[in-house]
N, C-alpha and C positions, 0 to 999 in steps of 0.2 A: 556272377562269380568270376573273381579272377584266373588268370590261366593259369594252374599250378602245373607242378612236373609230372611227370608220365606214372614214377610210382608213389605222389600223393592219389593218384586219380586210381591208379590201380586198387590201392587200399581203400577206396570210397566205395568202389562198384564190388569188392567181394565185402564189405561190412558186413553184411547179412547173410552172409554164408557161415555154415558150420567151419568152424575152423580147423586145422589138421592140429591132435595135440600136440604141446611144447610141455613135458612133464617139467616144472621146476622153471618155469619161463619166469617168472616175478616170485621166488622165494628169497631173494634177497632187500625185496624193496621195502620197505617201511618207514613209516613218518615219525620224524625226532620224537623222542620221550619226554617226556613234563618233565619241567625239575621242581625239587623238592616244595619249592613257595608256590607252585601253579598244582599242583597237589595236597599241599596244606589247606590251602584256602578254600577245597571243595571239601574235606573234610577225609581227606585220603591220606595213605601214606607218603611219606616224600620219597620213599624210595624201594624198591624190592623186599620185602619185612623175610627174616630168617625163615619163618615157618610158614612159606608163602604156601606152600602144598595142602598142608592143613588146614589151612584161610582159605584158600580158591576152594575145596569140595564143602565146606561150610557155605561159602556164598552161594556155590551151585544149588544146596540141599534147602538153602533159604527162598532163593529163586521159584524154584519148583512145587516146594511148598505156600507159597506165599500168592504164585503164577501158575494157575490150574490150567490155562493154555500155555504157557513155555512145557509143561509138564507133556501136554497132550502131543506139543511138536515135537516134542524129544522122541516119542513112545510110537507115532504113527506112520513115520516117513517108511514106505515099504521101497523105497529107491527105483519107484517103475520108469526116472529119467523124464518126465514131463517138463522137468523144470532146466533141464541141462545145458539147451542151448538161447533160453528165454534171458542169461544175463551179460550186457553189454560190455562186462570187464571179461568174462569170457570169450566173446563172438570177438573182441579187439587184442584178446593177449594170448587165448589158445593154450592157459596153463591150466590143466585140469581140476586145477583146485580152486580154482573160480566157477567150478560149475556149482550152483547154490547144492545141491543137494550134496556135493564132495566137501565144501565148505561147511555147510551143520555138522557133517559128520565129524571133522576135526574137534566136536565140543561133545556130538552126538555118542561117541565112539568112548568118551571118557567118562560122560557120565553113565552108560552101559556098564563099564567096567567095576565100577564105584555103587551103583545105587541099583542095580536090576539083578536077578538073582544068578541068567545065565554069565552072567557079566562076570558075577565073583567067582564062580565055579568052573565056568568054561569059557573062559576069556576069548580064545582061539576058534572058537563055533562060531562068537556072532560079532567078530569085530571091535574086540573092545580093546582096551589099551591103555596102560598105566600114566601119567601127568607125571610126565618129565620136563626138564630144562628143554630140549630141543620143541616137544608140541607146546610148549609156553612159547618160543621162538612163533614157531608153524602159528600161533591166535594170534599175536600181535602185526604178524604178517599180512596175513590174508583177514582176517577180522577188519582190521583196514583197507582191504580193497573189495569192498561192499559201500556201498552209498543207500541202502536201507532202502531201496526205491519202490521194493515189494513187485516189482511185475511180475518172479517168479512165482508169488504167489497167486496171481492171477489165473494161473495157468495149472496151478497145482489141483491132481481130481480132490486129495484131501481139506485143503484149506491151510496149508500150513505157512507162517506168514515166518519167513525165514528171517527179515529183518528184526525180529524178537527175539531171535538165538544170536545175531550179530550184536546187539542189543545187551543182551545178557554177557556174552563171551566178554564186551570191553568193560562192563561193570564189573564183573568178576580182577578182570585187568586193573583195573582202577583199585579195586579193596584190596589188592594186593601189592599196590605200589607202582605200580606199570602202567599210567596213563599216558594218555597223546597229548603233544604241546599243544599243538594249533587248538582242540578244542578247549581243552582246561586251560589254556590261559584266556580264551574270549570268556568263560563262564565266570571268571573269577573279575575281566574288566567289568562284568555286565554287575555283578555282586557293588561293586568298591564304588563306580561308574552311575551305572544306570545301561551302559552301551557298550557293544561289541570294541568300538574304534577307542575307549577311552577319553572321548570328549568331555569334558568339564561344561560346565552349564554354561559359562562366561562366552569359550566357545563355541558352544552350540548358539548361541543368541547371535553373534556376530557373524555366524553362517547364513544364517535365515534374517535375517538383515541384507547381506550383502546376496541373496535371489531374491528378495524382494526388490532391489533396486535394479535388478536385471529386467525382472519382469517389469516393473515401471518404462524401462528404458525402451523393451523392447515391443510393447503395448502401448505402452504408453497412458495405460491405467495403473492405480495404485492397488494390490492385489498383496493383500498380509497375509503374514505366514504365523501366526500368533502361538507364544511359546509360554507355559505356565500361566495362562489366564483363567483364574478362579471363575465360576458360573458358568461359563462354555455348556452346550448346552451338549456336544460332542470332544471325546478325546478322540485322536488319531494317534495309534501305535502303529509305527512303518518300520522297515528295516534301515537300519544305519545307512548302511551303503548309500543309501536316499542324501543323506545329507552332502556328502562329496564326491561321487563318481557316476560317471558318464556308463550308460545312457540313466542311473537309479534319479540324479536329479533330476532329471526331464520331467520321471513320473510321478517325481514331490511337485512338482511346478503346476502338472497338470491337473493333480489330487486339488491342489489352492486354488486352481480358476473353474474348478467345476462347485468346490465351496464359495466361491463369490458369488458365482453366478445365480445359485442356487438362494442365497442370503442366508448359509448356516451361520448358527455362531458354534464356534470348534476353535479347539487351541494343538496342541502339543505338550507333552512333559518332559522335562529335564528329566526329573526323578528315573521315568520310565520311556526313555526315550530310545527303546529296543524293541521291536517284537520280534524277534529273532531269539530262539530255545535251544541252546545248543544242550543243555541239557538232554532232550531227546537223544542227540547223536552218540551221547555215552550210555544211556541207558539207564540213565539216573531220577530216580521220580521224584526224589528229596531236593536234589537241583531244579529240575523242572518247576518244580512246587514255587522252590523258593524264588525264581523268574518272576512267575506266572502273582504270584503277591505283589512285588511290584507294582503292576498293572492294576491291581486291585484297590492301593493303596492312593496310587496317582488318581486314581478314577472318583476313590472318596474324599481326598486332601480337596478334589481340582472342582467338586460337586458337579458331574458332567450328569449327562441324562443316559448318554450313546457312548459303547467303545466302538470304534470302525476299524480294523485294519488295511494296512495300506501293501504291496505287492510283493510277498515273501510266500514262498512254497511250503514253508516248514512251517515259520510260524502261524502261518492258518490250519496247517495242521493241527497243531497244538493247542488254538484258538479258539480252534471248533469241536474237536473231540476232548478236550481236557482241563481247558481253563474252570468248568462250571465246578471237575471234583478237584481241580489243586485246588483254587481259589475262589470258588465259590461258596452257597449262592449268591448271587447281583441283583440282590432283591433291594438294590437301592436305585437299580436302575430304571428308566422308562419302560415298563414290558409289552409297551405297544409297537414297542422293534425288535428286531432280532437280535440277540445276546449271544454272542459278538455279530460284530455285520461287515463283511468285505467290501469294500471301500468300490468294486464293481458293484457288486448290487446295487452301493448308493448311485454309483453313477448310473447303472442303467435305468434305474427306478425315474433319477432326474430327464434322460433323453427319452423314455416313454410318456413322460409328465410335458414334454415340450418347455422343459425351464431352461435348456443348452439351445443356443446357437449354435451351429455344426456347418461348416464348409467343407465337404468331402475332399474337394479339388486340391485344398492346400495338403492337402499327403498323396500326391498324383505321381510325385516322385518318387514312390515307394511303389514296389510290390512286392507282396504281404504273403506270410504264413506262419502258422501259430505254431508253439511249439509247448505240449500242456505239460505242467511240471509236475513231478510224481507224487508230490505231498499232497497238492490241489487234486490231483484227477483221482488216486486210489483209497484217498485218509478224509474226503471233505464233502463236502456237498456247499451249493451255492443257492442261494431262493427257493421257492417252495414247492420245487419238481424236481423229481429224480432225474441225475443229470445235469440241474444247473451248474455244475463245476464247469462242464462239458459247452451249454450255448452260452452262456449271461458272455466270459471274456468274449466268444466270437459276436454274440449281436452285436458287444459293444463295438469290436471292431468293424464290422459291417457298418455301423451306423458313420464312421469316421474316415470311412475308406471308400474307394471303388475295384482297388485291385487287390483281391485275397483270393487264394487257390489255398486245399488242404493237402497235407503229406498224404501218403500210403495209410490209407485205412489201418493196417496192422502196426503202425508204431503211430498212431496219437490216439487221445481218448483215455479210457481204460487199459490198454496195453502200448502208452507213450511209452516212448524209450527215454530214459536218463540222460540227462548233461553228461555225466562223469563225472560230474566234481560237489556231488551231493552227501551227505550224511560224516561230514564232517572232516572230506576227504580234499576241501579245496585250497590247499597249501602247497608252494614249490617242489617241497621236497618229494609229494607226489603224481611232479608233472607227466612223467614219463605215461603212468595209468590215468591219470587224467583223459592225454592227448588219443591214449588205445581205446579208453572209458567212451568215450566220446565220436567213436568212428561209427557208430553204429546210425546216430540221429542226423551225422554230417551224410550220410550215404541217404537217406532221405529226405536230407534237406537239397543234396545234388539233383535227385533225381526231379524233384519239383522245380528246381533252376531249371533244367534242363525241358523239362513240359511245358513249363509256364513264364519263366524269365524270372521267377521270383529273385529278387533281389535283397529280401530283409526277412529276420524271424524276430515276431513278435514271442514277451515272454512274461510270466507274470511272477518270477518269485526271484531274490536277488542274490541266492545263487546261482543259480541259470545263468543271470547276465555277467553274473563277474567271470562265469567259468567261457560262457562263449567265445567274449570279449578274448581271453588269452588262447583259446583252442582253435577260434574261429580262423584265422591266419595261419595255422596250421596245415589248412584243408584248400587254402587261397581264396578266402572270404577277405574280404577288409575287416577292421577291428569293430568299426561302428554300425557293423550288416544286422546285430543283435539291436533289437529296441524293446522300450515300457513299452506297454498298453495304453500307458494312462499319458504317454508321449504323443501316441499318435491322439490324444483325445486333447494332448497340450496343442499342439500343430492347428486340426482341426475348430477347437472353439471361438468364436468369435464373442471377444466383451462387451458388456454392455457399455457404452461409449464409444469403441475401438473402430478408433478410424481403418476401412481397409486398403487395401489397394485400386478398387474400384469404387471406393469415395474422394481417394488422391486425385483417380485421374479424371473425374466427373469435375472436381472444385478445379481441373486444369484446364477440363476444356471450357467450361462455365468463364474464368480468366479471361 
């Protein structure tokens, strides 16, 4: 780690401390609103509708009815505080209404007043509170400084999974004309698109053309990246970001040389060249749905046997708990694999099989620690033990590596701490809780620098690294201190043919 200044270092080592409150600390901050065409086109309003009051307790009452857990979460929270100081936008901003349970309540509080009987009658007994202008202000506020990460619910004795009520509050937001830019317009690329970035098929082909000439150049093997190839016997759904940015292309690089090696036949789809749901982050299941066909669609056009996903937090999320009822069944597919299958499985499947060549040495200049991302470690499971979410990404890096240390037992695992920049929140405009969002997992990533000399956090979903990349210099990390998995598995493999370094210097002393 780089030397930072006295009060970046300051603010690392109390991260994890209870913080002193700052009432109204981030009640100004909030992410630009969609306009009316990034609104349209999810099937929303374009704009704040006259009788939004009447529309928002209609959506709640739909919610609820329709959501016999959003119901349960509403009706059970007894406020015993378990969850208060479990979330990372609170422990970095100290505004009380980032505590999850002060947060429900701004939704909790309205639908008491509205649909429960003490609510109608004695407003003033239990907290309830009329839906005005200003708490439509207070949900768009704070409803976006949630990243749905759920740890609080981890920790809650009831079970209350509060990113469901975050969930619900910006759906409600949405039917009433009041969506987020940054998410509703990636929903609506992905709709028109196929992908988050907007790339055109002509594009995407000349992309994966020009890493494939890298990888030749830099191997010196011919390793495809094959894009809309009917019969493939495997489709690969990755997240966008794979395609142009550092470190995500590494871990498409290394996704192709663990498929050479292996001799799949696997392609790619234009069509559905996303697995990234942003729908999830609005709370939208009609969005999500219509993602999630997509993939369905690419899978039957492209006649593949396998969907694999490739290193995105969310949408394996999405992949594994919900692709079977939006867009299922896959009863066209091989069912003698898993439906869906994370693209670590395959790979660990292949270094237990001894089909990878693996030189640990060449990632010697790393030391290593993983950092689990919340969609993977709380919404997933990975192989055929409880847990696999938890060892499959570390074997794999153990297998690739020799220098790996883990965090603090209490922030990975099942109670990992957040990036910050999760559930839909990773946009400029909110850098500010980003940088606070994000102090919690930098204070255990110092502490492991500081024990171990760790020098890189490995990470497996492609918000993680986008959000690192920009926070990580924040805290006096370098920019490229974040990496894939599937990077260090690129580093690592050695190709069939590939000359190494100790075949150079063999044919020089042989000379």
């Amino acid at each position: 780690m780089a030397d930072g200044n006295n009060d970046i270092e300051q603010q690392i080592r109390d991260a994890l401390d209870v913080p002193c409150l700052k009432p109204g600390a981030m009640e100004g901050l909030k992410p630009f609103v969609a306009a009316p065409e990034h609104q349209e086109k999810l099937g929303f309003p374009g704009e704040l509708v006259p009788d939004w009051k009447e529309k928002a307790l209609a959506k709640m009452k739909d919610l609820a009815e329709k959501n016999r857990a959003f119901q349960v979460y509403l009706d059970a929270c007894v406020k015993c505080g378990a969850c208060t100081d479990k979330c990372h936008y609170f422990l970095g901003t100290g505004d009380p209404k980032n505590m999850p349970v002060a947060r429900q309540d701004l939704l909790r509080s309205v639908y008491r007043r509205y649909f429960t009987f003490a609510g109608k009658y004695f407003p003033w007994l239990v907290g309830a509170r009329d839906l005005t202008e200003e708490v439509l202000e207070e949900w768009y506020s704070y409803y976006h400084q949630c990243s749905e990460c759920r740890r609080c619910s981890v920790f809650c004795p009831y079970g209350i999974d509060t990113a469901e009520i975050t969930m619900a509050a910006r759906e409600i937001l949405d039917h009433i004309g009041v969506g987020q830019k940054y998410s509703n317009e990636i929903i609506g690329k992905v709709k028109s698109v196929g992908n988050n970035l907007g790339l055109n098929p002509k594009a995407l082909r000349a992309t994966l053309e020009d890493l494939e000439e890298d990888i030749e150049d830099d191997t010196g093997i011919s390793v495809r990246i094959p894009l809309d190839e009917k019969g493939a016997d495997i489709l690969l759904v990755t997240p966008s970001a794979d395609f142009f940015a550092e470190p995500h292309i590494d871990g498409l690089i290394g996704y192709a040389k663990v498929f050479h090696e292996t001799g799949a036949s696997w392609t790619l789809s234009s069509y559905a060249s996303e697995a990234a749901n942003f729908g999830l982050f609005i709370g939208s299941y009609e969005n999500m749905r219509e993602i999630a066909l997509r993939i369905r669609k690419a899978a039957e056009d492209l006649g593949v046997k396998r969907i694999i996903f490739g290193e995105c937090g969310h949408a394996w999320r999405v992949a594994y708990s919900f692709l079977n009822t939006l867009a299922g069944p896959f009863d066209f597919l091989d069912q003698n694999y898993p439906i869906p299958q994370h693209i670590l499985e395959y790979t660990w499947d292949a270094i237990q099989k001894g089909q990878l060549k693996l030189d640990k040495s060449r990632n010697d200049h790393l030391t290593l620690t993983y950092h689990d991302s919340c969609n993977v470690a709380r919404a997933s499971r990975m192989g055929d033990m409880p847990g696999g979410q938890f060892e499959i990404p570390r074997n794999v890096i153990k297998a690739v590596c020799n220098n790996f240390y883990e965090m603090d037992r209490d922030t990975i695992r099942e109670s990992t701490l957040c990036c910050g920049g999760g559930g839909g929140l990773l946009t400029d405009d909110l850098m500010d809780l980003r940088i606070k969002g994000a102090s919690p997992r930098m204070k255990a990533l110092q502490q492991v620098t500081e024990d171990h000399g760790v020098t890189h956090m490995a990470a497996i979903c492609a918000i993680c690294k986008t959000q690192f990349s920009k926070v990580m210099p924040k805290y006096g990390y370098d920019m490229d201190s974040i990496v894939s998995v599937h990077q260090l598995v690129s580093n690592a493999i050695i190709l069939t043919g590939q000359e190494t370094e100790e075949d150079e210097q063999n044919e020089e002393e042989a000379a």
